[in-house]
N, C-alpha and C positions, 0 to 999 in steps of 0.2 A: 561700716560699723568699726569703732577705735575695736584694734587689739595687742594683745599682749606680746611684748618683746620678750625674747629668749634672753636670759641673763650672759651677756658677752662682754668683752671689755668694753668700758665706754668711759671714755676721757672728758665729757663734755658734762657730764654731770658732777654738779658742785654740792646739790644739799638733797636728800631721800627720805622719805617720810615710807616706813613699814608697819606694817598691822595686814590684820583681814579687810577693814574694811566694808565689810558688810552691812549695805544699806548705806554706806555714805551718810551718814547721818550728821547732827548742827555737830556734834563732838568730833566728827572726821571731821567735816568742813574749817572747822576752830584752826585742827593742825594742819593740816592742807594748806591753808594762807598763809603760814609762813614760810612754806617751800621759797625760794629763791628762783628766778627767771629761768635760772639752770639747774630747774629740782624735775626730782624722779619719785613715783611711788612701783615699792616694791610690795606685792601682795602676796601672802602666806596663808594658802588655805587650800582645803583636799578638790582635788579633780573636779569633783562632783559634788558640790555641800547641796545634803538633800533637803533640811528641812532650812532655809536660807531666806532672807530679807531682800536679797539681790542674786539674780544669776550672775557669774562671773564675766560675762558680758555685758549685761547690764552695770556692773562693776566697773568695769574700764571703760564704757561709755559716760558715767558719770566722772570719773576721776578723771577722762579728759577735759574738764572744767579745769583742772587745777594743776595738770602737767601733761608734758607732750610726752615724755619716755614714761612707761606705765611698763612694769615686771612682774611676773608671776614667777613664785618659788612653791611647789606642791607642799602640802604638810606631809603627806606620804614620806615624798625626801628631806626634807625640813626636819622632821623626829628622828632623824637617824644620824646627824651634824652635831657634834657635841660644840660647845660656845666655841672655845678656840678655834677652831674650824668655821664654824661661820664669821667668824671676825677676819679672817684671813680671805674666805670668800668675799667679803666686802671689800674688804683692800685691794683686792686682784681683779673685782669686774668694776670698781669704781674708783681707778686709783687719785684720781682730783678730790676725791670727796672732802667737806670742809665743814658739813654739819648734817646730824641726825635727827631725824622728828620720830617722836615716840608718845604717845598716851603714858598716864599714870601707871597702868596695871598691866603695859607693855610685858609678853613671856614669849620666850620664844628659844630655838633649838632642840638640843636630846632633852625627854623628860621635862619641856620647858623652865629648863635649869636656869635661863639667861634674864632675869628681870635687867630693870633700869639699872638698878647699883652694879650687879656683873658687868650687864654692858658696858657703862660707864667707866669702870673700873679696868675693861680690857681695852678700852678703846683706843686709838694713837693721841695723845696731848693734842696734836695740831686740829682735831674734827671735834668739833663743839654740838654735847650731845644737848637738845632742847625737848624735857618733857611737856605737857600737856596736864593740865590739872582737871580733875572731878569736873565735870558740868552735871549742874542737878536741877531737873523742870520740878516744877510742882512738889521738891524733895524727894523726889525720885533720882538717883542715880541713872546717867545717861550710858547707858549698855545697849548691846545688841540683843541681847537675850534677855530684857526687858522692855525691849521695844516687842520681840516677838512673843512674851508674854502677855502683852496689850491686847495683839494681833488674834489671839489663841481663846480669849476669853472676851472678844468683841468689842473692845473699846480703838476703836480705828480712828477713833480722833485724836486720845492720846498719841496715838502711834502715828497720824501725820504730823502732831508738834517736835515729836521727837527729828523725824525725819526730814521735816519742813517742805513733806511731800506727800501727797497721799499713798495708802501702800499700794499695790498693783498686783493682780492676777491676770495670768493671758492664757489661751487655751484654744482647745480646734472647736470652732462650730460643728453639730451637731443636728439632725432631728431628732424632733419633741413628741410629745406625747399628742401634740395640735388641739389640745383642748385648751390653750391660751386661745388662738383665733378663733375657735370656734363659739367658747361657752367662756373666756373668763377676758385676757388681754393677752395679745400675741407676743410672744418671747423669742430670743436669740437663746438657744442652748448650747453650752460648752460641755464638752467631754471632760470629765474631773479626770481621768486619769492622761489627759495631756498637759495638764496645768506646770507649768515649770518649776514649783519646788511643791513639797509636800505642807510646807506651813499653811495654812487656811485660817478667815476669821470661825469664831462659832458661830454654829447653825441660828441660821436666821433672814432677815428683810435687812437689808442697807440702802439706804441712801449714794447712788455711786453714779460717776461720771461714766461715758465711753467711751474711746479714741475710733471714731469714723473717718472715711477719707475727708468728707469736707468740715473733720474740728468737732471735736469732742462734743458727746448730747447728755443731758441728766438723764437720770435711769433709777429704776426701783430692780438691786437684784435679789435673788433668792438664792439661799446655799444651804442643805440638809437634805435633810431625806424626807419626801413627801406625803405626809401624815393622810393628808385628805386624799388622797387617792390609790396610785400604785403602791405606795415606802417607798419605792427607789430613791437614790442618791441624785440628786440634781442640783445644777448652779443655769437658773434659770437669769435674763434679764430681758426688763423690758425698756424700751427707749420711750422717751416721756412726748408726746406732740408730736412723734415722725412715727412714717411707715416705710420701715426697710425693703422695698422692693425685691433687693437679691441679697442675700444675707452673705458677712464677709467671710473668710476661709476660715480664717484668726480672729478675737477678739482678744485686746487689754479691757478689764475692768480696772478703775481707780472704787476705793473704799474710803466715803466721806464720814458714816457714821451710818453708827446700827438703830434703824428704827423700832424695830419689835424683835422676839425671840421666836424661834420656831414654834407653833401648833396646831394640832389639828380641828377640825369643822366639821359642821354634823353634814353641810351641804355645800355645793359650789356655789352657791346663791350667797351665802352669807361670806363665802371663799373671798369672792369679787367683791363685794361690800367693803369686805377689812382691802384686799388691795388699791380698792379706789380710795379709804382712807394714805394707805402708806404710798400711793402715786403726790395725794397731793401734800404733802408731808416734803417728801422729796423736791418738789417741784420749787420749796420758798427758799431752801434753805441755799443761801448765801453760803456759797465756794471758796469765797476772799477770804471767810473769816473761820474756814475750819481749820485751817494751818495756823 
């Protein structure tokens, strides 16, 4: 798995693109491409961002698309670097440096005092800063926290145009309540409290991919609290034409798009009914064309 370099001298690096980064999205990717053969991304973001688009290894496995040297700077220590200071950090671990990539709404240092015009303004004449202009899908403003407002309120297909990827949840397999194989369709259950960030779609049926050893299978999964039965909280999935034999440790779900909204049934009779509706639901929709 790519990881993150300790910010040390490094002379080989000529152009660095900073932000969070989070989720890598078409708007990171936009700035990322004009890195230079001998570019670096520097990433500014806490230890542990809980409610997140991307874990920060996930982060740096993505951004090794787009550079070999990949840096993390904590916000923790980050908010505490007044601009001059970080400007001077820059020159001392990057001292070849010869150009900056930055988003529009680029903020960063103590108090995020540091927008594009400060920076630009402290910068050395010789490193030539390049912003990054507004990208807007649909007239939506391309943000991270727009994409995970998407995410929040079930529109998981906006949120894979924005991403140009579907979004993803992984978590520890679990045992079920068994009344999938028994009495409705047999399911892989994930423990929500191992899930890797706290962001979740809303409660409801999706349409969603799986990542299995041998290649991803379509799936119907479930995520709420279960009305028709217990209430407990569950993120149930079923794999669409296979039968898991031994079920994996881990699961990633991808999220193509939300079929129905969570509710409850008078019986499991009509339970299974509406799931064999959203099985085959799932089952047509073309993957190619939800990005």
């Amino acid at each position: 798995m790519q990881k993150f370099l300790s910010i040390s001298s490094d002379e080989s690096v000529f152009s660095l693109a900073m932000g969070k980064f989070d989720g890598v999205h078409l708007a990171h990717q936009r700035l990322l491409k004009t890195l230079c053969p001998h570019g670096g991304v520097l990433v500014v973001d806490r230890n542990e961002p809980l409610k997140a688009l991307s874990t920060l290894n996930e982060r740096a496995l993505l951004l090794s698309a787009y550079a070999q040297k990949i840096y993390f700077l904590p916000l923790e220590q980050a908010r505490h670097i007044d601009a001059p200071t970080f400007i001077t950090l820059l020159s001392r671990k990057f001292p070849n440096l010869q150009k900056i990539v930055v988003g529009y709404d680029f903020k960063c240092a103590q108090g995020r005092s540091m927008g594009v015009e400060q920076l630009r303004a402290m910068l050395n004449p010789q490193i030539h800063l390049e912003v990054i202009t507004e990208i807007k899908i649909k007239g939506i403003s391309l943000h991270s926290y727009h994409i995970k407002e998407c995410i929040e309120r079930g529109d998981v297909l906006l949120a894979c145009k924005f991403l140009s990827r579907p979004f993803a949840l992984q978590g520890k397999v679990i045992s079920g309540q068994h009344l999938g194989r028994t009495r409705l369709y047999p399911t892989l259950n994930i423990d929500t409290h191992t899930l890797q960030t706290k962001l979740v779609p809303s409660p409801g049926v999706y349409a969603t991919d799986v990542a299995l050893p041998q290649g991803n299978a379509r799936a119907v999964s479930f995520l709420g609290h279960r009305l028709s039965t217990d209430g407990k909280m569950a993120f149930e999935t079923h794999v669409i034409d296979q039968e898991i034999a031994t079920p994996p440790l881990f699961l990633r779900i991808f999220f193509l798009k939300k079929i129905r909204d969570n509710r409850r049934f008078d019986n499991l009779e009509t339970l299974k009914t509406q799931i064999s509706q959203d099985i085959s639901i799932a089952r047509v929709l073309d993957s190619e064309q939800v990005c």
